[in-house]
C-alpha positions in Angstrom: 2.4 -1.4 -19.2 0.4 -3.5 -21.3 -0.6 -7.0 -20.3 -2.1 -10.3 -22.5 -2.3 -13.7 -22.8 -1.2 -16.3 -25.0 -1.5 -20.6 -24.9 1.1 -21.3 -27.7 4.4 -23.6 -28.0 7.4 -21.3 -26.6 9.5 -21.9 -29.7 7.2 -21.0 -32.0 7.2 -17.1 -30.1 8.6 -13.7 -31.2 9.8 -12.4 -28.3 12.4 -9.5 -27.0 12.9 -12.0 -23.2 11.2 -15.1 -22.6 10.9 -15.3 -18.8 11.0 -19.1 -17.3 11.6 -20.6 -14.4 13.3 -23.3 -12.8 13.2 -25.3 -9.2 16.4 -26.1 -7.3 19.0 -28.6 -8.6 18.1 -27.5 -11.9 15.1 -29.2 -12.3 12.7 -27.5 -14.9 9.5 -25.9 -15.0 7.5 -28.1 -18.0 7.6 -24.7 -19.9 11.4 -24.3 -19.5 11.4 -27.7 -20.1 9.6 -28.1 -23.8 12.2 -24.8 -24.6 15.2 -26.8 -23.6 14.1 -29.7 -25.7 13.5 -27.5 -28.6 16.8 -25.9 -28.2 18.4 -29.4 -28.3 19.6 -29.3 -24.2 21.0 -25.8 -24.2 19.3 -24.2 -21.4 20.7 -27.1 -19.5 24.5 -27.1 -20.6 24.1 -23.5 -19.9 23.0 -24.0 -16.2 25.5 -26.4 -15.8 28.6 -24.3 -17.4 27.2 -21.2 -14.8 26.7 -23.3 -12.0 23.3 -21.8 -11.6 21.7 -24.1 -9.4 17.8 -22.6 -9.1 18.2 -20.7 -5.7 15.0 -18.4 -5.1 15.7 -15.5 -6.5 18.6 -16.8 -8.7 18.8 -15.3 -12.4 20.5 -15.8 -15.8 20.0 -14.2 -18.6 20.9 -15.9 -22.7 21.3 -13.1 -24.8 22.9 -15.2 -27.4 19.8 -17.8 -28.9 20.4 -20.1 -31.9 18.4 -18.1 -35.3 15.4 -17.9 -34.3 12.4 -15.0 -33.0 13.2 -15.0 -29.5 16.2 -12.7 -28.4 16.7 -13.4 -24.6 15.9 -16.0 -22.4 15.7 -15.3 -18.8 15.5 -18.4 -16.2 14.7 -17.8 -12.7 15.4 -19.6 -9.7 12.1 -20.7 -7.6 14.2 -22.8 -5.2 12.8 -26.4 -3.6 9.4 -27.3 -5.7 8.1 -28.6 -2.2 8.7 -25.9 -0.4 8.1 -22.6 -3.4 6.0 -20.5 -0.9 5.1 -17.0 -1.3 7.8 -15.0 -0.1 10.2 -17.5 -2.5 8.3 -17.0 -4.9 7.7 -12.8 -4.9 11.6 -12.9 -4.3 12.2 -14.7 -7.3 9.9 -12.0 -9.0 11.7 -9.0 -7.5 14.8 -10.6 -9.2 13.2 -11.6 -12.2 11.7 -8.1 -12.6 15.0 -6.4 -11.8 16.9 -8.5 -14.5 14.1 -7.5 -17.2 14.9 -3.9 -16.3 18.3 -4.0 -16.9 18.2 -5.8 -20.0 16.7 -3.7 -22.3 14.0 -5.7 -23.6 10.9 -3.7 -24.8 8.5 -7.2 -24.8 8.1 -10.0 -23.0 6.9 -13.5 -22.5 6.2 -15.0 -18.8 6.3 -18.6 -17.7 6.4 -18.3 -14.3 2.2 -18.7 -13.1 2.8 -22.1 -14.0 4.8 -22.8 -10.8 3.0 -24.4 -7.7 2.9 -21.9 -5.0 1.3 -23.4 -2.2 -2.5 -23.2 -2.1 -2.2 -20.1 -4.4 -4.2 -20.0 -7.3 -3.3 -18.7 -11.2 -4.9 -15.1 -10.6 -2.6 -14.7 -7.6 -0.1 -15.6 -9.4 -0.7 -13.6 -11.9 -1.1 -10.5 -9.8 1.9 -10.9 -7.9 3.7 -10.4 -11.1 1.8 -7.6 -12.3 2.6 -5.7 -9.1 6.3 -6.4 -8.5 7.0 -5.6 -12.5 4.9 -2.3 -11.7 6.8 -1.6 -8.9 10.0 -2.3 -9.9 9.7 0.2 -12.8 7.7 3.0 -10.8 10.1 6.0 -10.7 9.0 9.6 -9.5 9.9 12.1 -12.2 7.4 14.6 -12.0 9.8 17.1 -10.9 13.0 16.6 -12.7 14.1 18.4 -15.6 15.1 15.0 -17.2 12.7 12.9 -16.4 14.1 9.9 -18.3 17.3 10.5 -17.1 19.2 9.9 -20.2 17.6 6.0 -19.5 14.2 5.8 -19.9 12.8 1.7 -18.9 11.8 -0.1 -22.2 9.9 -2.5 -21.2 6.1 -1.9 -22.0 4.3 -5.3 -23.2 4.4 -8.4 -21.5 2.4 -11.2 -22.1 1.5 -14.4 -19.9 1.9 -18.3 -21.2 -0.8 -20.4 -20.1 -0.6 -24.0 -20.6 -4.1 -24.0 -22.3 -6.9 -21.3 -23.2 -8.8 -22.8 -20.6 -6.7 -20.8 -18.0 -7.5 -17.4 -19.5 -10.3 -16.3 -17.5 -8.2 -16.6 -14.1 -5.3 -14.9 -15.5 -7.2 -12.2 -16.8 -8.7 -12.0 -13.4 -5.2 -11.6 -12.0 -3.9 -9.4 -14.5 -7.0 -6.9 -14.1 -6.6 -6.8 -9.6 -2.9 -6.5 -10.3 -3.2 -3.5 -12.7 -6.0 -2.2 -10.4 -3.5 -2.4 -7.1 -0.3 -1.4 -8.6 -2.1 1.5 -10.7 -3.6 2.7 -6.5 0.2 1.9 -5.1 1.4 4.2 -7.4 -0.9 6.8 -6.7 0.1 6.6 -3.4 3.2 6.4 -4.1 3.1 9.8 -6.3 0.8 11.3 -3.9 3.2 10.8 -1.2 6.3 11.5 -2.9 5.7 15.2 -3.6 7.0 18.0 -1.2 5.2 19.6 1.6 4.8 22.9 -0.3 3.1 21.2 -3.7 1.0 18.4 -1.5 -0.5 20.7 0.9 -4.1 19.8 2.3 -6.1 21.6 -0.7 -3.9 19.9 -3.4 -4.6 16.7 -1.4 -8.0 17.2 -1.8 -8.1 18.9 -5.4 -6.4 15.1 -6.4 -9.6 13.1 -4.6 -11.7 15.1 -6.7 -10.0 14.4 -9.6 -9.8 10.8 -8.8 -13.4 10.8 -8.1 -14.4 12.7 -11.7 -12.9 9.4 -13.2 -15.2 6.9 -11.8 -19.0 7.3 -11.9 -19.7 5.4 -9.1 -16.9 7.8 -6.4 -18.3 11.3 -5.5 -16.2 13.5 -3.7 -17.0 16.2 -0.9 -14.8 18.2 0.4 -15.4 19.8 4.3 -13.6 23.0 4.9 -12.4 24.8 8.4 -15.7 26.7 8.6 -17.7 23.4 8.2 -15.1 21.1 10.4 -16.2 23.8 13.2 -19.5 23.7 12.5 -19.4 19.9 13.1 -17.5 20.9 16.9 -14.3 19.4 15.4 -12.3 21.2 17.9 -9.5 18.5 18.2 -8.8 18.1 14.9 -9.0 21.9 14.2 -6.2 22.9 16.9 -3.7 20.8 14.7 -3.6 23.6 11.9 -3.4 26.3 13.9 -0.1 26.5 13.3 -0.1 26.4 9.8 -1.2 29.0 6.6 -2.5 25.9 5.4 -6.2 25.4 5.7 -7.5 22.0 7.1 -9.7 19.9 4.7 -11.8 17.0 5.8 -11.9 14.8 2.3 -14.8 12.6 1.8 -14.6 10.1 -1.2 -17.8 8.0 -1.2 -17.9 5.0 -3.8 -21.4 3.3 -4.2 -20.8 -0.3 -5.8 -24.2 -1.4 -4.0 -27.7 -0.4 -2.9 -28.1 2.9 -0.7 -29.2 0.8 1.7 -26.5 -1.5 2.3 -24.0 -0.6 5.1 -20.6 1.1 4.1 -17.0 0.0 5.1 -15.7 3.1 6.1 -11.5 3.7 5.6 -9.8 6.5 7.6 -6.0 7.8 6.5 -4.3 10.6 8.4 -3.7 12.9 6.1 -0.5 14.8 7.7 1.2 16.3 3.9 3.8 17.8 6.5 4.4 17.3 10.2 7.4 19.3 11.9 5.9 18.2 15.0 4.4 21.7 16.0 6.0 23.5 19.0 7.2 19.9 20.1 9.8 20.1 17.5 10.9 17.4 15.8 15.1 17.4 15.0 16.3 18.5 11.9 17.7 14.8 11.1 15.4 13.5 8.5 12.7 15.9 9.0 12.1 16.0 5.0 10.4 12.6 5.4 7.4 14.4 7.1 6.4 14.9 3.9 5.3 11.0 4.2 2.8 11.6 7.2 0.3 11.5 4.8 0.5 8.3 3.6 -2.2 7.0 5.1 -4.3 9.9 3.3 -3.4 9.2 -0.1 -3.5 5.1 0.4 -6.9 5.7 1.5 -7.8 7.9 -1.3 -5.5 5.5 -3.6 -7.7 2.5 -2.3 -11.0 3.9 -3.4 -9.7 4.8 -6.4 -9.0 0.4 -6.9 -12.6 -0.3 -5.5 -13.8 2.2 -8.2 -11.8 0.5 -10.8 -12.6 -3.3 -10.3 -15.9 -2.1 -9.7 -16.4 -4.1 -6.8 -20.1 -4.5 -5.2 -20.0 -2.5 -1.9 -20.1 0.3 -0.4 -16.9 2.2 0.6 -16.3 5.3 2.1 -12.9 7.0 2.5 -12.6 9.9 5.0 -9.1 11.7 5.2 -8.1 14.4 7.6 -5.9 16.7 5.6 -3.9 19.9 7.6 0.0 20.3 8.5 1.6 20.1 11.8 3.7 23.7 12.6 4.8 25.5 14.6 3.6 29.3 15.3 2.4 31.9 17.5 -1.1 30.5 17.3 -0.1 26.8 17.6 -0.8 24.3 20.2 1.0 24.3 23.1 1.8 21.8 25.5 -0.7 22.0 28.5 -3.3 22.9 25.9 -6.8 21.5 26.7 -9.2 21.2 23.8 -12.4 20.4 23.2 -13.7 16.8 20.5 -16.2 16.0 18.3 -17.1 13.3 20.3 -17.4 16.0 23.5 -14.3 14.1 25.5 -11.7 17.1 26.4 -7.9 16.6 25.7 -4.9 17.8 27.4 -2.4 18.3 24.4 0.8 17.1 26.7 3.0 16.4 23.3 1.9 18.8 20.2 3.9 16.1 18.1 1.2 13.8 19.0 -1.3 14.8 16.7 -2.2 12.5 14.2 -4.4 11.0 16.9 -6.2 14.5 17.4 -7.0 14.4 13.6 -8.0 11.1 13.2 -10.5 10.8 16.4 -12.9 13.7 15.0 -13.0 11.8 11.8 -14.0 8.4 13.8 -16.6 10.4 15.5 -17.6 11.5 12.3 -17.5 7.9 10.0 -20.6 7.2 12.9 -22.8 9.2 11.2 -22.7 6.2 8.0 -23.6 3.4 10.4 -20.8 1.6 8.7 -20.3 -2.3 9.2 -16.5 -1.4 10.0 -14.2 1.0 10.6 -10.4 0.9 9.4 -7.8 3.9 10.1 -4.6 3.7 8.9 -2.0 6.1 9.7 2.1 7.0 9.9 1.2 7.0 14.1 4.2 6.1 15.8 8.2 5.6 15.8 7.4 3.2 18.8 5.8 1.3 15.9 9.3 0.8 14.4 10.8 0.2 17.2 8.5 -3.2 18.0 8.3 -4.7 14.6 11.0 -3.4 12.8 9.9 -2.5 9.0 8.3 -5.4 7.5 4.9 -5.9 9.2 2.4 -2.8 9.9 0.9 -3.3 13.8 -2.5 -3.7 13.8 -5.2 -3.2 17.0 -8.7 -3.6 17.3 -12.1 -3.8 19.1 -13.0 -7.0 17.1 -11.3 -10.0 16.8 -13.2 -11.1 13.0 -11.9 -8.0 12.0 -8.3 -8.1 12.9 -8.4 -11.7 11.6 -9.9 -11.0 8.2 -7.6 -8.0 7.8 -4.2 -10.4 9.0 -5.7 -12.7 6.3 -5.8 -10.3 3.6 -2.3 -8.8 4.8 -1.4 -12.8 3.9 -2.9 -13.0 0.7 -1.6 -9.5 -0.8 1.4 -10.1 1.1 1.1 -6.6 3.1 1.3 -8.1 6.1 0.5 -7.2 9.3 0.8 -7.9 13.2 -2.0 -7.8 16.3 -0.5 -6.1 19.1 -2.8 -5.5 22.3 -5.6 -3.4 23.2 -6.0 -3.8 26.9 -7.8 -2.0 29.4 -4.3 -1.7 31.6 -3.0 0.4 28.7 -6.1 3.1 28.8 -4.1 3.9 32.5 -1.5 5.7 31.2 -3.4 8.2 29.3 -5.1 9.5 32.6 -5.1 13.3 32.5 -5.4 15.2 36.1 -7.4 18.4 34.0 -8.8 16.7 31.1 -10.7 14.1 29.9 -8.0 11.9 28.3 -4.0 13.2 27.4 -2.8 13.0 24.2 0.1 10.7 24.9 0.4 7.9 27.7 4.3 8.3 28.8 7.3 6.4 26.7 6.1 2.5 27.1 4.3 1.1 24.7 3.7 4.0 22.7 2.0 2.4 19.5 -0.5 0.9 21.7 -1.6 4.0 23.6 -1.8 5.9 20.8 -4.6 3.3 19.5 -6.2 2.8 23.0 -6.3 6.5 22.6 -8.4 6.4 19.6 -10.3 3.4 21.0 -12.1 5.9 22.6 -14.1 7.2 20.0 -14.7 4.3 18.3 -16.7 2.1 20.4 -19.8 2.3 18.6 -19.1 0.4 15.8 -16.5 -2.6 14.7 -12.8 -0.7 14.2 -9.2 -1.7 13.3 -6.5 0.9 13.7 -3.4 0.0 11.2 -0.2 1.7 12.6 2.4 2.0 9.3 4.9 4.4 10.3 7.5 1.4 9.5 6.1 0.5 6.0 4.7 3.7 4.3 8.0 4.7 2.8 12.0 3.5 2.7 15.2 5.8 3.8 18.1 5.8 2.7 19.5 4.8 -1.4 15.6 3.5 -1.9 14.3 6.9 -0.4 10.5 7.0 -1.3 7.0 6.0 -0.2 5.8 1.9 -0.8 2.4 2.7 -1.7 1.6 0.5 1.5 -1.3 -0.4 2.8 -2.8 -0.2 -0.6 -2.9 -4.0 -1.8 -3.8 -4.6 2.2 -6.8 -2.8 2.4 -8.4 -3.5 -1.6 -7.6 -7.3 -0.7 -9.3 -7.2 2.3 -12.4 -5.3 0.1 -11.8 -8.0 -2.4 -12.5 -10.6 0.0 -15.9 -9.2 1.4 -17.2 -8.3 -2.0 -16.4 -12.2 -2.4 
């Protein structure tokens, strides 16, 4: 889509939709305001008539305009002025944006930054609806033989109204993070969205070096099986025994700042399909597996943002690529094998095995002496089962950390939720034959699972980011969010601040 700015009256514009808003009892924005006028009161008999009172998330939409160059008009309901916070207001978007879908329009004209949304400034603002128009028309069609389904969406310009030129420079900083975000969501989204037997491991990777041949400043190395054993990366390697796939370790390393300067390092389990190994999973569903790799590709989709807003750090993205199956050759229950870090595991649940992938790569992200360590990963259903679908759990061996990342799940509202990492917890993953078992019994399974992984990072700052309940939607809406994306670039945003 293609995004601009204009300061100019909104009568005197040649528009296909002219989006405005409005706060509850009808009370006008001062754009929507200066149209009413010059329509001599119309927007406001027309309110009146529908009995649209400005609800959050409200919508109506004037297809029929005195002669003039603007076709549609579509006002939007922000609700109280006072109270306009930031899920009212992204709400109001999602409507907004679903209206301008189904209307047709090919161009249009946006009002709504002007609105007071808390503390938020104009490039937030402006991002938020950059992402949720991005979004809202992201369809996956790579693999349909009509991939516009007879319908194809129209809309392709839209252009914001600022109240003076003076406010260009912060819109066009919004408008450049939110094409940078949604453009990485949607990666991760397409990434995601393809089947097990086109996103294998070696595609996964083949993608992060074409991601990385894009961007000067992102170099790509990729670590094969004979290399991952090399390295003693016995835990992770037992995972694709099962499979004909080959494991691949994917490094994407983006250098924004001095070779000198520490790196934030980003881990994604990179699962493209888990069937849970000889601890089989049930048939129900089991086609979502494909979505284990989310983490993966929003870690890869992330540095693929960084690279694009050019930020000045140092980031490094490591993702664990292989498939969970089962076979003659795969793990077994009882199995004991052998880490990177040296610490032996008794494989008691071969469905547990994100874990075994992701703590070689955390014993691996030591050797960049990084000045954090983030992991984000599809981990556990418990996950779901605590907080539901709208937060992703985080856990964490430093409180700064966890608090800068919960204020950046704020900010790019991708929010997440500290659950805790104590020492009682480590009990239950007691093994009487190995160092540590793979799974610590059915309470409080999210948080064993990290306390598991705690292990291996404690020589450097770490945040573990469970998003099994926000990586991808079931049901009618069946397909991946493109989650933690926005979470982890704002939370880069913010330290290259």
């Amino acid at each position: 889509m293609e995004y601009s700015i204009k300061s100019d009256s909104p009568a005197k514009l040649s528009s296909d939709c002219l989006v405005l808003g409005l706060y509850l009892k009808r009370k006008l924005c001062p754009t929507t305001a200066a149209m009413d006028e010059a329509l001599g009161g119309l927007l406001s008999r027309l309110l009146k008539r529908d009995d649209m009172e400005g609800k959050p998330g409200q919508t109506l939409l004037i297809s029929h305009l005195p002669e003039g160059k603007i076709e549609r008009i579509l006002l939007v309901g922000l609700g109280k002025r006072e109270e306009l916070d930031a899920a009212n207001y992204r709400k109001a978007l999602a409507a907004a944006a679903k209206s301008l879908k189904e209307s047709g329009a090919k161009s249009a004209h946006v009002a709504l930054p002007e609105a007071e949304v808390g503390s938020h400034g104009l490039p937030w603002k402006t991002r938020q609806i950059v992402e949720i128009l991005e979004s809202a028309f992201y369809r996956f069609t790579q693999l349909k033989q009509d991939p516009n389904n007879g319908k194809p969406p129209r809309l392709a310009k839209v252009c914001f109204l600022t109240a003076s030129p003076d406010q260009g420079a912060e819109t066009e900083l919004g408008i450049s993070q939110g094409k940078a975000i949604a453009s990485g969501m949607n990666l991760a989204r397409d990434l995601a969205n393809l089947p097990g037997n086109i996103c294998t491991p070696t595609y996964l990777a083949e993608e992060a070096e074409k991601l990385a041949k894009h961007h000067k400043k992102l170099k790509a190395k990729i670590l094969d099986e004979s290399e991952l054993e090399e390295l003693g990366m016995g835990s992770f390697l037992s995972v694709s025994r099962g499979s004909r796939q080959p494991a691949k370790l994917i490094v994407l390393e983006y250098h924004g700042a001095p070779a000198k300067t520490k790196p934030y390092v980003l881990v994604g389990k990179g699962l493209t399909f888990d069937a849970g190994g000889i601890s089989l999973k049930p048939a129900a569903n089991m086609d979502e597996m494909k979505y284990d790799m989310c983490g993966g590709a929003s870690v890869i989709a992330t540095l693929g943002v960084v690279a694009e807003l050019g930020l000045p750090l140092n980031v490094v993205g490591l993702v664990p690529a292989s498939e969970n199956l089962p076979d003659g050759n795969a793990n077994k229950p009882g199995d004991i094998v052998t880490s990177m870090a040296g610490l032996t595991i008794e494989i008691l649940n071969t469905d547990a095995e994100g874990r075994l992938i992701l703590c070689d790569t955390l014993t691996y992200a030591k050797r960049y002496d990084p000045v954090a360590v983030i992991d984000v990963a599809t981990l556990t259903g418990a996950c779901i089962v605590a907080l539901g679908r709208h937060p992703s759990a985080i856990l964490s061996n430093d409180d700064a950390l966890c608090a800068a990342l919960t204020s950046a799940g704020e900010k790019a509202w991708d929010r997440v939720w500290r659950l805790p990492l104590w020492d009682e917890y480590q009990e239950q993953l007691k093994s009487n034959f190995a160092d540590i078992a793979n799974i610590g019994g059915p309470d409080g399974g999210t948080i064993t699972a990290a306390c598991f992984l705690s292990r291996f990072a404690k020589d450097f700052k770490w945040a573990h980011v469970d998003i099994a309940g926000t990586a991808w939607k079931s049901g009618a809406d069946k397909g991946a969010t493109g989650r933690p994306v926005p979470l982890l670039s704002q939370y880069l945003i913010d330290r290259a601040a």
